[in-house]
C-alpha positions as CSV (number, residue, x, y, z in Angstrom):
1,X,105.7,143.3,77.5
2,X,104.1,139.8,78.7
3,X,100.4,139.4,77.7
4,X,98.0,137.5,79.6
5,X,96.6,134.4,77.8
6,X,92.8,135.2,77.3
7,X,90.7,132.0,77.1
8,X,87.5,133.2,75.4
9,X,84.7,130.5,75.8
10,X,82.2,130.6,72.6
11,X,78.7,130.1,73.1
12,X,77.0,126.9,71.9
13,X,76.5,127.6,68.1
14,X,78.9,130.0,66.7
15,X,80.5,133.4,67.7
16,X,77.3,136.2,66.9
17,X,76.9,135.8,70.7
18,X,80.5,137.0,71.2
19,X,81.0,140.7,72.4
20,X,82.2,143.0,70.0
21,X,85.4,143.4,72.1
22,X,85.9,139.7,72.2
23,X,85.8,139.5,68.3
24,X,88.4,142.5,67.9
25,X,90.8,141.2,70.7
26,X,90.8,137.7,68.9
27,X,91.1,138.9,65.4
28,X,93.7,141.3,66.7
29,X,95.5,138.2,68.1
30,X,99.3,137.5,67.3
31,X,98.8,133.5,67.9
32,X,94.9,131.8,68.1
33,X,94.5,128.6,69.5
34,X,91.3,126.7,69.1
35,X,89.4,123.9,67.8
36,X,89.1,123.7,63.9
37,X,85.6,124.1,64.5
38,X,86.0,127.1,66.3
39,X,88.8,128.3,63.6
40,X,86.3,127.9,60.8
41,X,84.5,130.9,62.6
42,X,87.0,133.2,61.9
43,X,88.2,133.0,58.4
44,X,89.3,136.3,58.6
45,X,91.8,135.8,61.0
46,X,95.8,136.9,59.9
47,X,97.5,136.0,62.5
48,X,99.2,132.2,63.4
49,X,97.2,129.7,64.4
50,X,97.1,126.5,66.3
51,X,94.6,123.6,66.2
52,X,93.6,122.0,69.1
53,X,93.1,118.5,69.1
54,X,94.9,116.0,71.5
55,X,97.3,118.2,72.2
56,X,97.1,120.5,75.9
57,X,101.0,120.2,76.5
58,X,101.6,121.8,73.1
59,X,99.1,124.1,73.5
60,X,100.4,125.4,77.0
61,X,103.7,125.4,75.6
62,X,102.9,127.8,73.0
63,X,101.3,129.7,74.9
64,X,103.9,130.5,77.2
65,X,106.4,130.6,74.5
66,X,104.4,133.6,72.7
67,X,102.4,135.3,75.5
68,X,105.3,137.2,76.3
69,X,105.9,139.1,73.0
70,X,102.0,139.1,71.3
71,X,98.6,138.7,72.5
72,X,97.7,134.6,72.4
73,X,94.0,134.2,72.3
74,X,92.6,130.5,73.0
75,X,89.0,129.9,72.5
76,X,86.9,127.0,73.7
77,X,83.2,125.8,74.0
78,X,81.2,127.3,76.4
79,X,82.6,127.7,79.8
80,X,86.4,126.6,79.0
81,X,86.5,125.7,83.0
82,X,83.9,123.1,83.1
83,X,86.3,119.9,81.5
84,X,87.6,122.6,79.2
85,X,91.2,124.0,78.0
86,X,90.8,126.9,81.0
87,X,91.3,124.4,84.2
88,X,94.4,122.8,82.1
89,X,95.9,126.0,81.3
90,X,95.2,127.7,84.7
91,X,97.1,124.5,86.6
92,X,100.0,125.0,84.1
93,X,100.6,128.7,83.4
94,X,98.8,130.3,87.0
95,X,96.2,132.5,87.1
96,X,98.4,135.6,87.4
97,X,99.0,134.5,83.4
98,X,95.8,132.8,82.1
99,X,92.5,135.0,81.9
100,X,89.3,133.1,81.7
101,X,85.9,134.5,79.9
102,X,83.4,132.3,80.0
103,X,80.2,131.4,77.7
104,X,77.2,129.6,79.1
105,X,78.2,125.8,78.9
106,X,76.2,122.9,77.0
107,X,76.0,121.7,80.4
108,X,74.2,124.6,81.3
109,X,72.0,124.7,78.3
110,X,71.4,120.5,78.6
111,X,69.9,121.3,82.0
112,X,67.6,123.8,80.6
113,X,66.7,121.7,77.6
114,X,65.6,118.8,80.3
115,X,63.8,122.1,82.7
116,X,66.0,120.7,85.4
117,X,67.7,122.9,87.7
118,X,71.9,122.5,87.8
119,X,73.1,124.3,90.9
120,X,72.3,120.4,93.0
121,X,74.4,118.4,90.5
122,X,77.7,117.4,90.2
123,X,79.2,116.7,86.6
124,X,81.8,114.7,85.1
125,X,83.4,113.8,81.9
126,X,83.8,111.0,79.7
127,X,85.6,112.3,76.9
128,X,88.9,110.5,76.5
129,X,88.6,108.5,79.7
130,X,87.5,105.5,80.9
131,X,83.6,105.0,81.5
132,X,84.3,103.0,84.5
133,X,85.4,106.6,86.2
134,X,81.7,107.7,86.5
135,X,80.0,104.9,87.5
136,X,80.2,105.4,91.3
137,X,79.6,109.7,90.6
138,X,76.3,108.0,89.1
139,X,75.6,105.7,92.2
140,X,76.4,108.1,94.7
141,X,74.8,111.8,93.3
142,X,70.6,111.7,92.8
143,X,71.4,113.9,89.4
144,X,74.7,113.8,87.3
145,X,75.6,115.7,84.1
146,X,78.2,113.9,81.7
147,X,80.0,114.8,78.8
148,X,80.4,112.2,76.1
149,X,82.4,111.7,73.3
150,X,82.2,109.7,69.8
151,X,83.5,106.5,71.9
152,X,81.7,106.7,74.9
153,X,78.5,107.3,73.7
154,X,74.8,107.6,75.3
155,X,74.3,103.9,74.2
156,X,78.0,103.0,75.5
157,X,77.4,104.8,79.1
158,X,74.1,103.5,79.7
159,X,75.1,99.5,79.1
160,X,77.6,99.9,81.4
161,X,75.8,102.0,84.6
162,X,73.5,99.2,84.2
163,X,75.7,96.4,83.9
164,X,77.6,97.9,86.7
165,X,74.1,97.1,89.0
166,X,73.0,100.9,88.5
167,X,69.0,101.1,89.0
168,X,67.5,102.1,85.4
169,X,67.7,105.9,86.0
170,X,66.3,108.6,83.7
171,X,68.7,110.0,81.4
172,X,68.0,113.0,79.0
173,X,70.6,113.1,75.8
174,X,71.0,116.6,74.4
175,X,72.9,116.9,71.3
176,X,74.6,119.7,69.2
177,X,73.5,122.6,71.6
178,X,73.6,125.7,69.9
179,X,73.3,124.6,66.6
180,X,70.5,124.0,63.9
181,X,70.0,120.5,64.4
182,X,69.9,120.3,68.1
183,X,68.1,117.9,69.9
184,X,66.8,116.6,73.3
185,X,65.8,113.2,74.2
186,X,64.7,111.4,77.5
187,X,64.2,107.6,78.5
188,X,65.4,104.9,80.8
189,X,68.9,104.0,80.6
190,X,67.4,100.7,79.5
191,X,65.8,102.3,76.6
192,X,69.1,104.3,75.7
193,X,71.2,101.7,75.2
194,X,69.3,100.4,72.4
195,X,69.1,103.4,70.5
196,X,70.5,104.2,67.3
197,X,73.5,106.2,66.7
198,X,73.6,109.6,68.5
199,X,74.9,113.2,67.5
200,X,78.7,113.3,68.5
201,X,78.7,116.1,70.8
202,X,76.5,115.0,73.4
203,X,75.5,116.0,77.3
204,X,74.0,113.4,79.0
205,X,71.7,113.6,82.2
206,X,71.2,111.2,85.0
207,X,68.2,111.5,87.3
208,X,67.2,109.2,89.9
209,X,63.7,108.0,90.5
210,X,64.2,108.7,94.4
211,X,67.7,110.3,96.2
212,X,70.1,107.5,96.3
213,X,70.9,105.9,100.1
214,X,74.4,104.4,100.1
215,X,75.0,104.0,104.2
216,X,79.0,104.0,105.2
217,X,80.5,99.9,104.4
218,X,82.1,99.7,107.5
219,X,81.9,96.5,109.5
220,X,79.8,94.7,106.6
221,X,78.4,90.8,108.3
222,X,80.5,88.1,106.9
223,X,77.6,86.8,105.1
224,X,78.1,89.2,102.4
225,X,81.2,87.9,101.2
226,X,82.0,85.0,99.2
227,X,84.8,83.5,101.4
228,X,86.6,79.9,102.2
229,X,84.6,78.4,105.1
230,X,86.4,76.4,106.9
231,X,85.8,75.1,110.8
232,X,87.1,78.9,111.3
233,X,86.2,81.0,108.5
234,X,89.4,82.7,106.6
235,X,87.6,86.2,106.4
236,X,88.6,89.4,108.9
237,X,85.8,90.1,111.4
238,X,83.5,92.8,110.9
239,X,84.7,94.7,114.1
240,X,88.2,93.9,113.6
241,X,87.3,95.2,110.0
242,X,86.1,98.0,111.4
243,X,88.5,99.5,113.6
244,X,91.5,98.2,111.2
245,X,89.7,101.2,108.8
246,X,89.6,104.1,111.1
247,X,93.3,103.7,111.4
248,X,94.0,103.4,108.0
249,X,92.6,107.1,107.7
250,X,91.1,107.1,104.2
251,X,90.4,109.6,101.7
252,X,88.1,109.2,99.3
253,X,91.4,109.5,96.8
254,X,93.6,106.6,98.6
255,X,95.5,104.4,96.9
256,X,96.0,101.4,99.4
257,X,97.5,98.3,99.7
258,X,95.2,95.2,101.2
259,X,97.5,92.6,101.6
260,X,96.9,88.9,102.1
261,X,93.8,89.7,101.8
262,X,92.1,86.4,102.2
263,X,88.7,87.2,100.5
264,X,89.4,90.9,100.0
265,X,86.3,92.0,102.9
266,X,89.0,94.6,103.7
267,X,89.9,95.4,100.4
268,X,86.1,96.4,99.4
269,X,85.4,98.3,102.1
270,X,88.3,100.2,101.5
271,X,87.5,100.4,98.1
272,X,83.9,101.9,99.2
273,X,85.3,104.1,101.4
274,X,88.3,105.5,98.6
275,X,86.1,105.6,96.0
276,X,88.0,107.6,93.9
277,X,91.2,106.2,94.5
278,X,92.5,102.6,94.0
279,X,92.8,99.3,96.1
280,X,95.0,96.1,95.4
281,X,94.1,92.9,97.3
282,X,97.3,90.7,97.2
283,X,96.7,87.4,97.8
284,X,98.6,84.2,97.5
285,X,95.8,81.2,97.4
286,X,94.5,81.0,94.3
287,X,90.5,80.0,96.1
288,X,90.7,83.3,97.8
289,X,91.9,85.4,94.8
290,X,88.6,83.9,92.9
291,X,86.9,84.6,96.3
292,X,87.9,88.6,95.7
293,X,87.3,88.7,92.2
294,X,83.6,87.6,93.3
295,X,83.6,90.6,95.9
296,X,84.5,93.3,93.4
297,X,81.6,92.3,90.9
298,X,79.7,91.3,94.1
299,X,80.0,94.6,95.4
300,X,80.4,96.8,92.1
301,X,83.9,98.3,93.3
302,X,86.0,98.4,89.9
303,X,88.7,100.7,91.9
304,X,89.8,97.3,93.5
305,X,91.7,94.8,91.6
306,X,92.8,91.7,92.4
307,X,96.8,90.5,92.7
308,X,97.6,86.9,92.8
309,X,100.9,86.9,94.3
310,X,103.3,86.6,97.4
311,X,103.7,89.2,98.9
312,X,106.7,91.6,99.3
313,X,107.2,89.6,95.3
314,X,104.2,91.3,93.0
315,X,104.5,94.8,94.6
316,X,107.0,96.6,93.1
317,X,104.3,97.2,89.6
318,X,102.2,98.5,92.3
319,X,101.7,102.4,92.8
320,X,103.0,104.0,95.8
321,X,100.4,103.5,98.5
322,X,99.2,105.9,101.1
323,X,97.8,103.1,103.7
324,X,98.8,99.6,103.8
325,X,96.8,96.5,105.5
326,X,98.6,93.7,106.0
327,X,96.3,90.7,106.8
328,X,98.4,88.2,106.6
329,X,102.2,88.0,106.1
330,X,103.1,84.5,104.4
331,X,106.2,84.4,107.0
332,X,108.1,86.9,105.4
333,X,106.6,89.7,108.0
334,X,110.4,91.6,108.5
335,X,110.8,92.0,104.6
336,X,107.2,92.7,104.4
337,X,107.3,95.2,106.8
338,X,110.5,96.6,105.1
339,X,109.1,97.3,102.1
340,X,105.6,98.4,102.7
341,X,107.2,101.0,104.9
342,X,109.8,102.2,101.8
343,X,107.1,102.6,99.7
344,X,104.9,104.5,102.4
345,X,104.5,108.7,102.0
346,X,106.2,110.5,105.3
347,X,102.7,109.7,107.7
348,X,101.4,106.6,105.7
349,X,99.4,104.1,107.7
350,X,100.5,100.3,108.3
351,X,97.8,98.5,109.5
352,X,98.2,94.9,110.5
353,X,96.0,92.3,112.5
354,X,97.7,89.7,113.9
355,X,95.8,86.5,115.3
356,X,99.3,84.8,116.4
357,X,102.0,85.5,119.4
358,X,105.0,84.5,117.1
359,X,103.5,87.3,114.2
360,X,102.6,89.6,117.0
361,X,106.0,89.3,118.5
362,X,108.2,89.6,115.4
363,X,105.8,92.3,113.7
364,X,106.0,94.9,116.7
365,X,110.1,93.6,117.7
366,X,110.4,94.9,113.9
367,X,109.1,98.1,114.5
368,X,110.0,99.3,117.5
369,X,113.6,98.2,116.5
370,X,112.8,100.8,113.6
371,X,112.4,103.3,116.4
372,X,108.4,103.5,115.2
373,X,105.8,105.3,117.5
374,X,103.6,101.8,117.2
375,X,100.0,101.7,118.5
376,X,98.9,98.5,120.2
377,X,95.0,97.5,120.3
378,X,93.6,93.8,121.1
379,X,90.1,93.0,120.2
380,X,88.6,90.7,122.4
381,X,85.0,90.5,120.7
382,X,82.0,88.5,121.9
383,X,78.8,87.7,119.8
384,X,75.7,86.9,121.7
385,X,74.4,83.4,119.8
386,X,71.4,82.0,121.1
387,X,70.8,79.5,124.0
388,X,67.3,78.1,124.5
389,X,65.1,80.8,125.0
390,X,68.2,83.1,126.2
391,X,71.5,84.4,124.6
392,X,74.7,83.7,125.6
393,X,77.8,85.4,124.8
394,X,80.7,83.5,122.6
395,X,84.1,84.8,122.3
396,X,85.7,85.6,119.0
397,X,89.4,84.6,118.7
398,X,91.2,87.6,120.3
399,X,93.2,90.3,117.8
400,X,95.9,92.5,118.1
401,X,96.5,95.5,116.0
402,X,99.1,97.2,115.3
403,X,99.1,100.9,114.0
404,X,102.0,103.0,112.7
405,X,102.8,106.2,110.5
406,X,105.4,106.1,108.2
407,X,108.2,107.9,109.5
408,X,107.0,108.7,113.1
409,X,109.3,107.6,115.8
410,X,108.2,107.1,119.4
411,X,109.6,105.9,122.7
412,X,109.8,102.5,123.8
413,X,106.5,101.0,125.0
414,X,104.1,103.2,122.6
């Protein structure tokens, strides 16, 4: 007979607010899996036991190992699908196998501690990951529950939202929900990260002063990069920057390649735009690599890094992208091409901007001779500058892009 896996999710403090069914399903358990916390609450237990710790892969792997002869019981805190063992355990075993029970969260209780309501927030977690991962979920959302964790502290989170140029938002600190010495603090994130040491098992609120505005980067003025200025500046052009990005075709997961990026303006605004995935700017010219090292801190993106390097040399420790830009090519445009389209998902975009007739001519030869479906747009951009009391209008140096999709053939003159 195959059991189900019941995750039971105990209430913040111990297990009196467990149903008497829940206690005699877990006592009556042939395998219980929980916390050593959470083990200590049932000394009366006979069965075997596992301790959770760092361990979800042995966990799931006793679980399936045993749910088919004896009743496996796994407990966690609160609402085991809210960062919990539940959403690890329903991705690995299916929810044909895995039963979930949930207890009200510390999230939950956190929110009422601070008489904020919860169902307009989003949450995240920063137990065993890097801090760095919240930082634009703080930017972005006007209220934001986080778990910590004995690392990433209170104090730890709120020196780096503000170092990372977040406005000094409210944050309440609630700690050891549930139990006797539970406790609920409030103050600027300033005032946090001066505090003394906090309980270990914390939730920690964010609350803006007023909604956050963060319009679409898309076609940012040059002026807001640090770039090489030269007689013609060595940046991409806003509207060249921003038709190169709808054809990329970003999600906000992407991973994508920006290279020769010049001062990386492509590489943040794709980094703004995928702001949950990751962007490399590869760039040869040591100036320029400074230049986008400048633009990520500039711009507070810590999903781009910066690659010195020639490009195709200094991709392969690169993840497999899903979009490529190819800004500039260092004359090795065929084995360029070759490569980025190897690494490329079946539909992947290339995206290149060519300023040149030789580039233009050997980029799209390339392709085509690949049997690629390739789309062909030239910019031919004017600016209006002024002219005594009057504008005029002054030509930008005219751009061709070329668009293609990994694996996509066309016929001959696409």
């Amino acid at each position: 007979m195959a059991f189900p896996v019941a995750v039971i999710g105990v209430p913040p403090g111990d297990r009196r607010a467990l149903s008497a069914d829940q206690v005699a399903r877990i006592l009556g358990a042939g395998l219980l899996i929980a916390s050593a916390r959470h083990l200590d609450e049932f000394p009366e237990f006979s069965g075997d036991t596992l301790t959770i710790t760092n361990n979800v892969t042995e966990v799931a792997t006793a679980c399936e190992r045993h749910g088919a002869g004896r009743a496996v019981v796994v407990l966690g805190s609160g609402d085991p699908n809210l960062f919990g063992i539940g959403h690890y355990l329903l991705g690995r075993l299916g929810p044909a196998r895995v039963r979930v029970e949930p207890a009200a969260s510390s999230m939950q209780l956190a929110f009422a501690k601070a008489g904020l309501a919860w169902h307009d927030a989003v949450f995240g977690s920063c137990h065993g990951k890097p801090v760095a991962d919240v930082v634009d979920m703080a930017r972005r959302h006007a209220k934001v529950g986080l778990f910590t964790d004995p690392a990433n502290t209170p104090q730890v989170i709120a020196r780096h939202l503000l170092d990372a140029g977040l406005p000094d938002l409210t944050a309440h600190v609630c700690g050891n929900l549930g139990l006797a010495d539970e406790s609920h603090t409030s103050g600027r994130l300033s005032e946090v990260a001066t505090w003394p040491a906090a309980p270990a098992l914390n939730v920690m609120i964010l609350v803006h002063d007023t909604p956050p505005a963060r319009p679409l980067a898309i076609g940012l003025p040059e002026e807001a990069f640090a770039h090489r200025k030269p007689k013609v500046g060595l940046i991409t052009r806003r509207e060249v920057r921003a038709v190169a990005l709808s054809k990329l075709r970003l999600t906000e997961c992407s991973v994508v390649w920006d290279i020769g990026a010049g001062s990386g303006s492509v590489a943040v605004e794709c980094a703004l735009a995928a702001h949950r995935g990751r962007v490399f700017a590869i760039e040869k010219n040591a100036e320029d690599v400074d230049n986008v090292r400048e633009n990520i801190a500039r711009f507070h993106v810590p999903n781009l890094t910066a690659v010195h390097a020639t490009a195709p040399d200094g991709l392969d420790d690169l993840p497999d992208p899903d979009a490529v830009f190819i800004g500039g090519s260092g004359k090795r445009m065929t084995d360029l091409l070759d490569v980025c389209l190897r690494r490329l998902p079946p539909g992947g975009a290339l995206v290149l901007t060519l300023a040149t007739l030789e580039n233009l001519a050997t980029a799209y030869g390339h392709l085509k001779g690949l049997n690629l479906a390739v789309e062909v747009t030239q910019m031919q951009v004017s600016r209006g500058v002024p002219i005594l009391d009057m504008v005029r209008l002054e030509a930008q140096n005219p751009i061709t892009i070329l668009a293609v999709r990994a694996g996509e053939t066309g016929a001959p003159g696409t």
